[in-house]
C-alpha positions, 0 to 999 in steps of 0.5 A: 931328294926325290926321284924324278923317276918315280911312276905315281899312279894319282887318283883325284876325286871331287867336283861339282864346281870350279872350286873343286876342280881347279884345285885338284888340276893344280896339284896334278900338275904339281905332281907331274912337275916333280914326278913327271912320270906320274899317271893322273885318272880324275873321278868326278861328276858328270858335268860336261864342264868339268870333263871339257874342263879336265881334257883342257888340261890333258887329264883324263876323268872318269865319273860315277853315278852319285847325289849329294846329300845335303839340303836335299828335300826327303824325297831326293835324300831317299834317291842319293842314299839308295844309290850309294851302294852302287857309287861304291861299286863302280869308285871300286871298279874304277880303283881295282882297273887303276891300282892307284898309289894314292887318292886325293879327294878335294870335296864335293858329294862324289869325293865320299864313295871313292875315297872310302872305297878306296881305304877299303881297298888299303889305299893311302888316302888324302883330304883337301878342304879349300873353304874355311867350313868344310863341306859334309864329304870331307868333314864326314871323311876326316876321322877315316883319311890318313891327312887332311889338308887345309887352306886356311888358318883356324878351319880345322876344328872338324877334324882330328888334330893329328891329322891336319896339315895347313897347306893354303889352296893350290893354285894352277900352274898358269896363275902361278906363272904369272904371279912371278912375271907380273906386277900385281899393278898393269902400268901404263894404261889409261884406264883402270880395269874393273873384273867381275867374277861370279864364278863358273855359274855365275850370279845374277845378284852381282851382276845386276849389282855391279851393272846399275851401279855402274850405270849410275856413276858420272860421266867422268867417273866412267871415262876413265874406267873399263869393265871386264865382266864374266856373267855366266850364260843367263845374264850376258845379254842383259848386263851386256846391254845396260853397258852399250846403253851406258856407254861403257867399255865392257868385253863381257863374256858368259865364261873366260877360259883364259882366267890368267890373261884376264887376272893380267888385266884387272886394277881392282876385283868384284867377285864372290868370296869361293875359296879357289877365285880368293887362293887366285887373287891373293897369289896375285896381289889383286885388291878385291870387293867380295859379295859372298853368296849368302846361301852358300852353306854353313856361309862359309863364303863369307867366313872365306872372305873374313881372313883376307878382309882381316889382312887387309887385302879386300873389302867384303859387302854382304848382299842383303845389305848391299844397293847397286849405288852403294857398290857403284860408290865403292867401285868409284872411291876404289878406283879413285884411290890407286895408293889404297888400291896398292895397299890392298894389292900388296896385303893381299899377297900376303895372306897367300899360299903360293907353294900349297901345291908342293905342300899337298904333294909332300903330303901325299908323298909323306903318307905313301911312305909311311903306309909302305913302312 
């Protein structure tokens, strides 16, 4: 049993996008939900939306000055490697000044220095990779961490065996809570609501995609559908316009801060395929069609979205093949099928991981008192 008492100093590194991000807030809030003495610093990226992001949730962040390397043009991968040793400095300062028990790394081009300052410094050392192709930082950092967790099955052939742990994505206290108090279908309604998610950034391609097929649906298709729409900032004027010039009932947003009053909502989901908006999904129950982002690296969107279609719980268009009146017509047989809907939602939640933030912790844990051994 552990000691509620326990005072965890946690170090958590990584960034760049949501799906970094939420995953790291997640397991700290699963630390201070065991371990309520537990300190959290963040270290991550500049990126004023990962700081507000990270305030929200009352931890505090520090950044240091890094690049990413991959897929760099020879002129901006001669800057990111010139100003690594430098990276490696200040993750250090920053680590000597905190004195953390362990760090967990959780991706993105920042998670590198600090983690590797940091077994440099002896401390106990942890990796969670949320896609199913790891990212250049952790696949570079597995031989040197202590573990190395995984969110889904089969992905960690990059690593050394010894070390993995499958723990699934953690996902945030919130989204969990409602996974327990709510069923995966909203009853009672008149309408079936349709979520469109192109994550944090948004994507222009899915957007365009979802409103024209909309657009060319019959009018007694729409009557009966209502739309929640997260664009991102570029789009939102343009996608909330082709929705009045339609006709239809459409609360669209740039950014939804609230993503469990939104996934409380939601009949059926659009999204692209990143890890951490598939973990949320599946822990829900929503049914889902996903159009990976087809430049993501290694593709690994759409090898995230090939475990959930496998089990049955969301249907996956590949965007280069896709028109916006075919989506439309996938939309409407969806939304017309609430038996199939249901089905999906039910195999959906059986593919997810909702103790993946226990498991991340035990890990953690674990390695701290074998170090202290």
């Amino acid at each position: 049993m552990q000691d509620k008492n326990l005072k965890i100093r946690l170090l958590l590194t990584g960034g760049g996008t949501g799906g970094h991000l939420f995953p790291a807030v997640a397991a700290a809030q699963e630390f201070q939900r065991q371990l309520p003495e537990t300190q959290v610093l963040f270290i991550g990226t500049r990126r004023k939306v990962d700081t507000k992001s990270l305030a929200a949730y009352g931890f505090v962040s520090d950044n240091i000055k890094c690049h990413g390397l991959k897929g760099k043009n020879p002129l901006e991968l001669l800057k990111a490697l010139a100003i690594l040793p430098l990276s490696f400095l200040q993750a250090g300062r920053i680590i000597r000044r905190f004195r953390p028990n362990i760090i967990l790394g959780v991706g993105g081009y920042v998670t590198g220095p600090v983690v590797i300052a940091g077994k440099m410094l002896g401390i106990p050392t942890v990796i969670h990779e949320q896609n199913s192709v790891p990212g250049l930082a952790n696949k570079k950092l597995g031989p040197f961490v202590d573990r190395v967790c995984l969110s889904l099955p089969g992905s960690g052939r990059d690593f050394p065996g010894g070390k993995i742990s499958y723990t699934g994505n953690p996902v945030r206290r919130n989204i969990l809570e409602l996974a327990k108090n709510t069923p995966s279908k909203a009853s009672g309604k008149v309408k079936n609501t349709l979520l469109v998610l192109g994550g944090s950034q948004g994507a222009r391609a899915v957007n365009q995609l979802v409103s024209e097929g909309l657009q060319s649906l019959p009018d007694k298709v729409l009557e009966g559908l209502r739309v929640i729409h997260q664009t991102g900032e570029e789009d939102f004027a343009a996608v909330k316009g082709r929705y009045a010039d339609r006709g239809i009932e459409a609360l669209v947003q740039p950014f939804f801060t609230d993503m469990a009053e939104i996934y409380c909502q939601a009949d059926l989901l659009v999204s692209r395929a990143g890890a951490t908006t598939l973990a949320e999904m599946a822990v829900l129950g929503k049914p889902a069609i996903l159009i990976p982002y087809p430049f993501a690296a290694d593709n690994h969107q759409e090898k995230n979205g090939d475990y959930y279609v496998a089990g049955g719980g969301a249907v996956l268009l590949r965007q280069k093949e896709l028109t916006s009146a075919t989506l439309g017509e996938n939309i409407r047989q969806l939304m017309s099928d609430e038996n199939r809907r249901m089905a999906m939602g039910l195999a959906m939640k059986k593919l997810a991981f909702p103790d993946a933030a226990e498991k991340i912790v035990a890990c953690c844990l674990q390695v701290m008192e074998e170090k202290d051994n």
